[in-house]
VMD Tcl script that draws the C-alpha trace (Angstrom):
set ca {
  {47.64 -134.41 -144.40}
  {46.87 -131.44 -146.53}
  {45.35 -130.88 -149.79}
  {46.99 -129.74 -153.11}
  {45.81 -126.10 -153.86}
  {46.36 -126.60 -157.65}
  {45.22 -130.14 -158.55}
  {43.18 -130.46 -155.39}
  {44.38 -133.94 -154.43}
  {44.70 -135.25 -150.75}
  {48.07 -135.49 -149.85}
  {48.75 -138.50 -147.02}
  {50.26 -137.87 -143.89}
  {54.25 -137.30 -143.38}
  {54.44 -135.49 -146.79}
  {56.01 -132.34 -146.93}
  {53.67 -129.34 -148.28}
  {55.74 -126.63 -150.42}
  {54.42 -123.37 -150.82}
  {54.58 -121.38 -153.78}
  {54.59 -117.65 -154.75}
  {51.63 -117.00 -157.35}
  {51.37 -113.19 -156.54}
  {53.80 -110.45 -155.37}
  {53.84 -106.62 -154.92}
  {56.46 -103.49 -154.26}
  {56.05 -102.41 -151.37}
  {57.94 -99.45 -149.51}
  {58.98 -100.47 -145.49}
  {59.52 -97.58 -143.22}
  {62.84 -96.65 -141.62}
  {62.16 -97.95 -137.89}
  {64.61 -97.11 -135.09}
  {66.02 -99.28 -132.27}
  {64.78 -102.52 -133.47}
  {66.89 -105.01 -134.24}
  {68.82 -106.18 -131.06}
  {72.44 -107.27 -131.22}
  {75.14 -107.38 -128.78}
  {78.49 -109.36 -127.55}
  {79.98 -109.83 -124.15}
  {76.59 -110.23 -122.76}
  {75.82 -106.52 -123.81}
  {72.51 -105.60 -125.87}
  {72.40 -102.86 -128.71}
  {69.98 -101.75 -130.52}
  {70.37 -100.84 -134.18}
  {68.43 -98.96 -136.34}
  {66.21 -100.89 -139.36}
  {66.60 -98.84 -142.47}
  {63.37 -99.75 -144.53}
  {63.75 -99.32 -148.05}
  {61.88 -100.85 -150.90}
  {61.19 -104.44 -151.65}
  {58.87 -107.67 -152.97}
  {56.14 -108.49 -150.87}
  {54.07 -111.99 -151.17}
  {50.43 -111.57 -151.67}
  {49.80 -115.18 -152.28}
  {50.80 -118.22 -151.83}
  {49.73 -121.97 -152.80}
  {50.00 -125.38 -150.80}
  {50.99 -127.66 -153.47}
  {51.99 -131.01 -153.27}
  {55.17 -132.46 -154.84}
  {54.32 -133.38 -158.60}
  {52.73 -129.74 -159.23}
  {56.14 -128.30 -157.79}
  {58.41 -130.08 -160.32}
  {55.17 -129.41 -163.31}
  {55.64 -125.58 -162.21}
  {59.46 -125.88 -162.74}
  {59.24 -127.69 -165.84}
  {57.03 -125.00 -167.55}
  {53.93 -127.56 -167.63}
  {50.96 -125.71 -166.91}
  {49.26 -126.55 -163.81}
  {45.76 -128.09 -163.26}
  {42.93 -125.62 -162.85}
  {41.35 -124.87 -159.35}
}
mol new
graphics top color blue
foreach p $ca { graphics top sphere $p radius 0.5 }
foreach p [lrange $ca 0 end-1] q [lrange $ca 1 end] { graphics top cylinder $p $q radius 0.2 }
display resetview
């Protein structure tokens, strides 16, 4: 069980939350060495992670199904 975060109904049990993005950023990851492990033949490697530039979520909302497909339809949603 879990309530909606946009029309603040309770949802009943066994029903699947979906999250969705409200808020994002750009934000720059550092270049990190020896940190993603890979390997074959029961060898392990380590491989360099080469950071870059990318979205970031700053917030996110537990909604319940009918404000997902409202949100994809271009209704507006209920009001906290």
């Amino acid at each position: 069980m879990y309530r909606c975060q946009s029309c603040q109904k309770s949802v009943g049990p066994r029903v699947s939350c979906h999250r969705v993005t409200v808020a994002t950023r750009i934000t720059e990851f550092p270049f990190r060495p020896s940190t993603q492990r890979y390997g074959h033949d029961g060898r392990t490697k380590w491989k360099d992670d080469p950071g870059g530039t990318g979205p970031q979520i700053v917030r996110e909302l537990r909604v319940c199904a009918t404000c997902v497909t409202a949100r994809q339809q271009g209704r507006p949603m209920m009001a906290h």
